[in-house]
C-alpha positions as CSV (number, residue, x, y, z in Angstrom):
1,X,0.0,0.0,0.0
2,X,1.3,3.2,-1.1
3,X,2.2,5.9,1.8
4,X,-0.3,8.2,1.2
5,X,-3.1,5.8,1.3
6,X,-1.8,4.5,4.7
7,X,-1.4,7.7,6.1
8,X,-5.4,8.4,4.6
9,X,-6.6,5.4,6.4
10,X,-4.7,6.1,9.7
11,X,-6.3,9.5,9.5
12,X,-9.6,8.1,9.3
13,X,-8.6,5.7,11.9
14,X,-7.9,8.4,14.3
15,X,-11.1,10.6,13.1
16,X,-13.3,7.3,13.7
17,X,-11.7,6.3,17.3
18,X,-11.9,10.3,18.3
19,X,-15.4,10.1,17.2
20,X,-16.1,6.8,19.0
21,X,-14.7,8.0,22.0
22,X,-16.8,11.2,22.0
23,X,-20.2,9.6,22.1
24,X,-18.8,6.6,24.4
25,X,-19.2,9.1,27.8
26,X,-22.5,9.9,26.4
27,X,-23.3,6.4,26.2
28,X,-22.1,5.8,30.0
29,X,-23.7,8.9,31.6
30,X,-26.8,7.5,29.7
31,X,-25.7,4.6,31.4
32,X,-25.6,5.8,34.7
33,X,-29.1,7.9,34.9
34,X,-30.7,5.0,33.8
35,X,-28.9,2.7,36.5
36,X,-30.8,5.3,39.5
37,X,-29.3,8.5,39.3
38,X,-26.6,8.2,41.1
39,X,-25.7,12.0,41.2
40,X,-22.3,11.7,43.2
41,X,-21.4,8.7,40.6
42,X,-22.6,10.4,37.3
43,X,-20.6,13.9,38.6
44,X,-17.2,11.8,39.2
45,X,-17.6,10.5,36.3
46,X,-18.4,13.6,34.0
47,X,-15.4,15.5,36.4
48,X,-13.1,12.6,35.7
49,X,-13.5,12.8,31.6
50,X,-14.3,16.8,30.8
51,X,-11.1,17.7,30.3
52,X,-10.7,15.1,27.4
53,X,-13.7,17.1,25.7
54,X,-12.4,18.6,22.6
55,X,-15.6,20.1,21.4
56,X,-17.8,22.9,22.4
57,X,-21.0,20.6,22.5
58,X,-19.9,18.2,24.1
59,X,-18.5,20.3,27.0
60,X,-21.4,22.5,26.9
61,X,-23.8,18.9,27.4
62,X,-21.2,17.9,30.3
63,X,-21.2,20.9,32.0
64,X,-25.0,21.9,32.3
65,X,-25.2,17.8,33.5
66,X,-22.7,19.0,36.2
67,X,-24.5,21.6,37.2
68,X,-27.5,19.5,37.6
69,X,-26.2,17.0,39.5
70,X,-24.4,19.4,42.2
71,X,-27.8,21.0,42.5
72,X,-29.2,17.4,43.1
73,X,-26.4,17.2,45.8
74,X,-26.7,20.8,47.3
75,X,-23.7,21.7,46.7
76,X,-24.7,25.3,45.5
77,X,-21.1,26.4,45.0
78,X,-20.4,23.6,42.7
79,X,-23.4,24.2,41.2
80,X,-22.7,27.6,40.0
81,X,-19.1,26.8,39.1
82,X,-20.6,24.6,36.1
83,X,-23.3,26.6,35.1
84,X,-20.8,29.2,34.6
85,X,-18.9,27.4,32.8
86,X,-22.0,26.4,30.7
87,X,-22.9,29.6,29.8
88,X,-19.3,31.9,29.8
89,X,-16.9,29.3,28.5
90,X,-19.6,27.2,26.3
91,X,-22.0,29.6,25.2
92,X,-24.9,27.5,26.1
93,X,-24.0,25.0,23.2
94,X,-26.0,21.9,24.2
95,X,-27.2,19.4,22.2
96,X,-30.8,19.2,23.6
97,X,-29.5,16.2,26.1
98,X,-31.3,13.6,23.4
99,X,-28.6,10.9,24.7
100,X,-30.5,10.8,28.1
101,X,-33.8,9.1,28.7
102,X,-36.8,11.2,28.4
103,X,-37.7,11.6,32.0
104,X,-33.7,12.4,32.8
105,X,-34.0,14.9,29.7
106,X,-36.2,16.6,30.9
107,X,-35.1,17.2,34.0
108,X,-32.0,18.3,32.9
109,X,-33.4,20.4,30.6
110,X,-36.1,22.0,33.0
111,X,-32.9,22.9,35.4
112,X,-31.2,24.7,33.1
113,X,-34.1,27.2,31.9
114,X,-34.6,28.2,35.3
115,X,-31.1,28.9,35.1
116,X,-31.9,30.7,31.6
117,X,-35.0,32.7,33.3
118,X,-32.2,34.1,35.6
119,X,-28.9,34.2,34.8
120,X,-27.5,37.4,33.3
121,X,-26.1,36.4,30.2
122,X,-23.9,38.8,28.2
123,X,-24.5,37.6,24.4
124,X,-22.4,40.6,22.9
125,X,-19.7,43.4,24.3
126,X,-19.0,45.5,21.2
127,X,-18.6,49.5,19.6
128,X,-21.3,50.7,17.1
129,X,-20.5,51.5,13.7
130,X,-23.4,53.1,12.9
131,X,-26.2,52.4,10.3
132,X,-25.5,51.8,7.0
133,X,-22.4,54.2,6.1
134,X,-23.6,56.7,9.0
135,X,-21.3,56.4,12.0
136,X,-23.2,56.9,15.2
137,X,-21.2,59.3,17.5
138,X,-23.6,61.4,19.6
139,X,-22.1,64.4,21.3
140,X,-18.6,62.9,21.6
141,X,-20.0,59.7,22.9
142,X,-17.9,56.5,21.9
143,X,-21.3,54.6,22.5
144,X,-20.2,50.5,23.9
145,X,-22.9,48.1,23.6
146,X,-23.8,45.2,26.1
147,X,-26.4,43.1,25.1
148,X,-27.6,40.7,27.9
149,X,-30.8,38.2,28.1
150,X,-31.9,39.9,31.4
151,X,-31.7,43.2,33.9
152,X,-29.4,42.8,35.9
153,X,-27.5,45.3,38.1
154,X,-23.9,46.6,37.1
155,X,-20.6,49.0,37.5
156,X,-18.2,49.7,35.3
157,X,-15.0,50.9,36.1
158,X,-11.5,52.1,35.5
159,X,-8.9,50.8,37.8
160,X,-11.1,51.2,41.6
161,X,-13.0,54.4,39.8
162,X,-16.4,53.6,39.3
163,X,-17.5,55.6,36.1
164,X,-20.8,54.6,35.8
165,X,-23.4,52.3,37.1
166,X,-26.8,51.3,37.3
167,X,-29.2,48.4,36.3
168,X,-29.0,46.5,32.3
169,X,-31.8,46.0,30.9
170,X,-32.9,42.7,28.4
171,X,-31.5,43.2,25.2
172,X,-29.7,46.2,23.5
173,X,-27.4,48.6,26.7
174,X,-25.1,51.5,26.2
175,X,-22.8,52.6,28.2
176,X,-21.4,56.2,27.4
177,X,-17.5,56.5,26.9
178,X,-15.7,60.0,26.5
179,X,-14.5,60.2,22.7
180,X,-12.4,63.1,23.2
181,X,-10.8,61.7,26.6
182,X,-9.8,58.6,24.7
183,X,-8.8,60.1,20.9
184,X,-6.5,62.5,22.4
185,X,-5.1,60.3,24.9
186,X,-4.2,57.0,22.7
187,X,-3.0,54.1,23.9
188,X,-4.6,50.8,25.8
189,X,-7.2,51.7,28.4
190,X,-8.5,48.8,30.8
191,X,-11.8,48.6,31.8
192,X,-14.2,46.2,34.4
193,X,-17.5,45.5,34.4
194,X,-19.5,43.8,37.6
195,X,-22.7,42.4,36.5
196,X,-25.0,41.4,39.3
197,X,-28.0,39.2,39.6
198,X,-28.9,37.9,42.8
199,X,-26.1,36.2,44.8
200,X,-23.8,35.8,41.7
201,X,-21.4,38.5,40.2
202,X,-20.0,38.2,36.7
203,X,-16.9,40.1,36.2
204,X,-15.3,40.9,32.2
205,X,-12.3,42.6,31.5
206,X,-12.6,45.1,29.1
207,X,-9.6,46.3,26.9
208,X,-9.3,49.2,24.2
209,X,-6.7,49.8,21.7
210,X,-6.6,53.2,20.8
211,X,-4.2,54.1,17.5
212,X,-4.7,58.3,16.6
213,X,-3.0,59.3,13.3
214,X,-3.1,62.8,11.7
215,X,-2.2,64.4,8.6
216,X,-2.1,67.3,6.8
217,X,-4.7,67.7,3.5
218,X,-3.4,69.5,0.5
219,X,-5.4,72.7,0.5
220,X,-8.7,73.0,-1.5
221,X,-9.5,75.1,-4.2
222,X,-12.4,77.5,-3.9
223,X,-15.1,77.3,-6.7
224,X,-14.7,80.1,-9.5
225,X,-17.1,82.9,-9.7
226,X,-20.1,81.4,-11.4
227,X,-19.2,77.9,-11.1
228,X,-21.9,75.7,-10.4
229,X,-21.4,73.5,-7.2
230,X,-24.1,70.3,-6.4
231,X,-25.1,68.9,-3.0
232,X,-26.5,65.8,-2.4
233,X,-28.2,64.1,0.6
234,X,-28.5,60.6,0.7
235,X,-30.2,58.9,3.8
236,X,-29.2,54.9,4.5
237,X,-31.2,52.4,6.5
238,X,-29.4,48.8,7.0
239,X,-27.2,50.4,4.1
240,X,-29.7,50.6,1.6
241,X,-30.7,53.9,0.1
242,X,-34.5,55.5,1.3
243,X,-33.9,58.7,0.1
244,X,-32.0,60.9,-2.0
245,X,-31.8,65.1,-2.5
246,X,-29.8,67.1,-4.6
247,X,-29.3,70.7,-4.7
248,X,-27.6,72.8,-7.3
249,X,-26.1,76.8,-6.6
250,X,-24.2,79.2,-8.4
251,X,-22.5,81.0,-5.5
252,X,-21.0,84.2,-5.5
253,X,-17.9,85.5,-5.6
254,X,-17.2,87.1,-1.8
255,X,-14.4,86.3,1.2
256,X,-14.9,86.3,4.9
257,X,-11.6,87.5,6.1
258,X,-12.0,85.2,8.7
259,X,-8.8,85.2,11.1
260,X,-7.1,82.1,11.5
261,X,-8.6,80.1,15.0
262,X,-6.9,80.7,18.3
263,X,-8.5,78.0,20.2
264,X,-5.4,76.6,22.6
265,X,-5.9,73.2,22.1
266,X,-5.4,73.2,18.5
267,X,-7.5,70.6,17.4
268,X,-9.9,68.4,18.5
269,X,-12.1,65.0,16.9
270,X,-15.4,66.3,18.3
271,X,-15.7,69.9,18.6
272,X,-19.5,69.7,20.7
273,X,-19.0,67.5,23.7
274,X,-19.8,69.9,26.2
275,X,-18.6,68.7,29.4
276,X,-20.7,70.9,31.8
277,X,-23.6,69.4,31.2
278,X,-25.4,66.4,31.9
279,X,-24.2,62.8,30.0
280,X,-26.2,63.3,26.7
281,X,-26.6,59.2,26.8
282,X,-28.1,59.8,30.0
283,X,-31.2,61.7,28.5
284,X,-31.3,60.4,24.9
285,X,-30.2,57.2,24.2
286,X,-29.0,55.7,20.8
287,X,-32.5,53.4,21.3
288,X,-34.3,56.8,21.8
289,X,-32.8,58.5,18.9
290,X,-33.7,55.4,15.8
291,X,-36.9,55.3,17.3
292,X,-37.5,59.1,16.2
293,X,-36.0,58.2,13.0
294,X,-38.1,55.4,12.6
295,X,-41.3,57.4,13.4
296,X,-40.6,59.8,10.9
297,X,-39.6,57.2,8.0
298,X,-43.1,55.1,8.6
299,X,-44.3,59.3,8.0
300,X,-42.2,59.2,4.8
301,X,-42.9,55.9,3.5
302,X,-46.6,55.9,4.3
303,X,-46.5,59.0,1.7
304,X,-44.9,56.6,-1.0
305,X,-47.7,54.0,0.0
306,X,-45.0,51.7,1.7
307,X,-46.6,49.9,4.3
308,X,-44.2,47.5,5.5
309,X,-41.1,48.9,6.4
310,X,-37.9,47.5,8.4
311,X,-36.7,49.6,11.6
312,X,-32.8,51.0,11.8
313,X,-30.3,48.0,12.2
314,X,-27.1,49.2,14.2
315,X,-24.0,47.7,13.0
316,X,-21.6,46.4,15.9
317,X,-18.1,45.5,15.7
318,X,-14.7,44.5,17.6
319,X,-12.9,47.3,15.2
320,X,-13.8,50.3,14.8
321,X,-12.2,52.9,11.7
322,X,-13.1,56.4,12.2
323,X,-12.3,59.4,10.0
324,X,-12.4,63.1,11.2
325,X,-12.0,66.5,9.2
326,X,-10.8,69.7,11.4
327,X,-8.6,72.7,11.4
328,X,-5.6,73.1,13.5
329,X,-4.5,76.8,15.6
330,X,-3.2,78.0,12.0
331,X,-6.3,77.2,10.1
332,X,-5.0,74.3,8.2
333,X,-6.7,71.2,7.3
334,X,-6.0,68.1,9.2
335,X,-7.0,64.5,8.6
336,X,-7.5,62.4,11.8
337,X,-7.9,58.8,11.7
338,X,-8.8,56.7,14.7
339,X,-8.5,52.9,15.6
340,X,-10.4,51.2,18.6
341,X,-9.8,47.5,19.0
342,X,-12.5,45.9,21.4
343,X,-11.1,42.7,23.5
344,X,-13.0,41.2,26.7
345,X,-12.0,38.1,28.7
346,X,-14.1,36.7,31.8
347,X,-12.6,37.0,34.9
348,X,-13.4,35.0,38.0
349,X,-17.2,35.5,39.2
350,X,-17.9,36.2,43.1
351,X,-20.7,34.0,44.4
352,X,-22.2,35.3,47.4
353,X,-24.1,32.3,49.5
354,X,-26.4,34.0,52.1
């Protein structure tokens, strides 16, 4: 037999045994309930074989079984050490638990959606891009988005600085960074958030990459006398056009004299983050502001004799590339570029047994 073809067939060998011995602990944990649910038996055994898992599912299926069976056992802090790890480390991947009897299945499955009704599960940490082309910056807001299955109660802090707080609510939460802090202060800034929900605290590291480049623009050129210039609005939704404007001028020939901008900090990427006055996220929220849009698009379309039309869709991402235009102390025009890299990590929760 040539080479190849024995190294083929010991390939599938090894694919067939790894395969074989991934359903063979479903087999015996099967095995096991069906025996009399032995819950200190079934745990050593699941304990004794997890870290030979090598796939999501199948740690996912062994951990919520853990879980279950420490529950069984009262042994609440084990108990919440596996349903962590079921739904931070394994994403709530199960496989529906088919493998067990039906009564066993169930039961397994009924603990750990009372789990689900409760536990404050962080789905996404990411920056908003915007909608469609539009970036979404509101008043010098770098806007972060948490989206969790539940309320749940939480701080977020720099170092021991707590910079905000408050309660999540289900679904779609913003938490309000400074834009102009960060852009002019570049580097890697590290964050915690503390998410609470009864007696258990979920802690996540939060880390931005900050990269600011600036250059100069070549200067330019003023339209001549008479010559026609053209604007055009365009308006995106989900980064499909909606509506379209253009506008067409023949301006005249005049000069401001303006003198050249003496504002001591030369050069900033958001000129209107006024900093006396109350957190603009704290009054109109991203949420708030797409539903306005939204109100008055249904006006719009409703004209057109559109009847069914799709809400805003923000864009998230883990990079975000942002672009601003300004003038520096000597009036010249400046390019600024920004980079914001988004990493998080799970740190180790704090259970709290009254």
């Amino acid at each position: 037999m040539a080479i190849g073809k024995k190294l083929a067939v010991l390939a599938a060998v090894l694919i067939l045994g790894a395969g074989s011995l991934q359903a063979q602990w479903r087999a015996d944990i099967a095995g096991l309930f069906a025996k009399g649910r032995d819950y200190k038996a079934i745990a050593g055994a699941l304990f004794a074989n997890y870290g030979t898992l090598e796939t999501m599912l199948d740690r996912s299926d062994a951990a919520g079984i853990l879980s279950f069976c420490y529950n069984k056992l009262g042994d609440t802090n084990e108990e919440t050490r596996w349903v962590v790890e079921y739904f931070e480390v394994d994403r709530q991947q199960d496989s529906g638990f088919a493998f067990l009897d039906l009564v066993s299945q169930v039961d397994v499955i009924g603990f750990l959606n009372t789990w689900k009704s409760r536990y404050p599960f962080v789905s996404a940490i990411s920056l908003v891009k915007g909608i469609g082309d539009q970036t979404i910056m509101p008043a010098g807001i770098l806007p972060l988005v948490i989206e969790i299955s539940r309320e749940a109660l939480y701080k977020f802090m720099s170092g021991t600085a707590v910079l905000e707080g408050g309660q999540f609510q289900p679904g779609f939460n913003v938490i309000a960074l400074d834009a102009n802090e960060l852009f002019l202060n570049t580097g890697t800034r590290v964050y915690t958030l503390d998410i609470k929900s009864g007696g258990l605290t979920l802690k996540k590291e939060i880390t931005l990459d900050i990269q600011v480049t600036a250059s100069m623009r070549p200067p330019q050129p003023a339209p001549k006398p008479g010559q026609l210039r053209e604007y055009t609005l365009s308006m995106y939704i989900g980064g499909e056009l909606v509506l379209t404007s253009k506008k067409t001028e023949n301006p005249a020939a005049w000069a401001m004299n303006l003198k050249p901008s003496n504002i001591p900090a030369g050069f900033k990427p958001d000129w209107v983050l006024h900093r006396n006055e109350p957190n603009p996220m704290n009054s109109v929220s991203i949420i708030q502001a797409l539903a306005m849009v939204y109100s008055l698009l249904k006006d719009l379309f409703k004209k057109k004799g559109k009847t069914n039309v799709e809400p805003p869709k923000i864009e998230t991402v883990q990079t975000l590339d942002l672009t601003f235009h300004q003038k520096n102390v000597a009036g010249e025009d400046r390019e600024t570029k920004v980079s914001v890299k988004l990493l998080t990590k799970n740190l180790p929760y704090v259970l709290t047994v009254p």
